[in-house]
N, C-alpha and C positions, 0 to 999 in steps of 0.2 A: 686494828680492825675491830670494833666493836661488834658490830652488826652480823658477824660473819658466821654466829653459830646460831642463825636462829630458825629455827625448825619451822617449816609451813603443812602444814596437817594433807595427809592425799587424801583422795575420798576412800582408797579401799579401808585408811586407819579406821574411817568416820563412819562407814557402811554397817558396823555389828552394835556399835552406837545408837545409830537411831531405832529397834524397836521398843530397845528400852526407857529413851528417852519421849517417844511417845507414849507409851503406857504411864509415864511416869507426868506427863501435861493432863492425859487423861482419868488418871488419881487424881490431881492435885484440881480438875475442873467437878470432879464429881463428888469432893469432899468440898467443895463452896457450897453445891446443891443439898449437903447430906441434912438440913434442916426441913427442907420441903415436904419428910414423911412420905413422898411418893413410890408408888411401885417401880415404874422407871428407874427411880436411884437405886433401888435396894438392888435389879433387876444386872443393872451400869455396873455400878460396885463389883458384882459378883462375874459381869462377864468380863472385867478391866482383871482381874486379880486372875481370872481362867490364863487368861492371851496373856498374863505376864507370867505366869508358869509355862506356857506354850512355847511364850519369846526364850524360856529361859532351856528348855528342854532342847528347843532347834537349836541354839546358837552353840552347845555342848557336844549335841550330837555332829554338829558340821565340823565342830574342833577335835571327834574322834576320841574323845573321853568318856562317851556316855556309857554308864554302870549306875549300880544300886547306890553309891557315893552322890552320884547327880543328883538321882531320886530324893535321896535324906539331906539335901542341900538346904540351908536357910531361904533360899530363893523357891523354893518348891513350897516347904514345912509353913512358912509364915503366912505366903499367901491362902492356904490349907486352912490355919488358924482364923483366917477371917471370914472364908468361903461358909465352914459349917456353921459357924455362930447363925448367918445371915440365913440358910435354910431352914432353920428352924421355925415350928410356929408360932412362939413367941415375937420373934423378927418378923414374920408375915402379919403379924395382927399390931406391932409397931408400926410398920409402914402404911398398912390398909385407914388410919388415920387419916 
């Protein structure tokens, strides 16, 4: 029997999946745009990287883990690293181009 071990995914495996895999279409559509210089992308950027800390905060908290550990997570810290660059006024006066 070949066939016989093969795993068919349920939805609840697929359910914690998809926020991140959304956030993750919507990085990869607003880094196509990131030439445009516009407010909107700087605006996008910055609230795609918020909701992927949010996605990453819920999905911890729901698994009963959340601590100061989650907090200092690469999933927190990184998107952190991009958010403040992008507030600054340097970045508002790149983008205002």
């Amino acid at each position: 029997m070949i066939g016989c071990c093969v795993l068919e995914p349920s939805s609840a495996a697929i359910l914690p999946l998809l926020p991140q895999g959304a956030i993750t279409a919507l990085e990869g559509w607003s880094l196509s745009r990131w030439m445009s210089r516009r407010k909107p992308v700087r605006w996008g950027v910055v609230a795609i990287e918020v909701a992927s800390v949010g996605a990453h905060l819920t999905l911890v908290a729901i698994d009963g883990d959340f601590g100061w550990t989650s907090l200092l997570s690469l999933s927190v810290l990184l998107p952190l690293a991009v958010v403040i660059p992008l507030l600054t006024p340097p970045a508002a006066r790149w983008f205002d181009r």
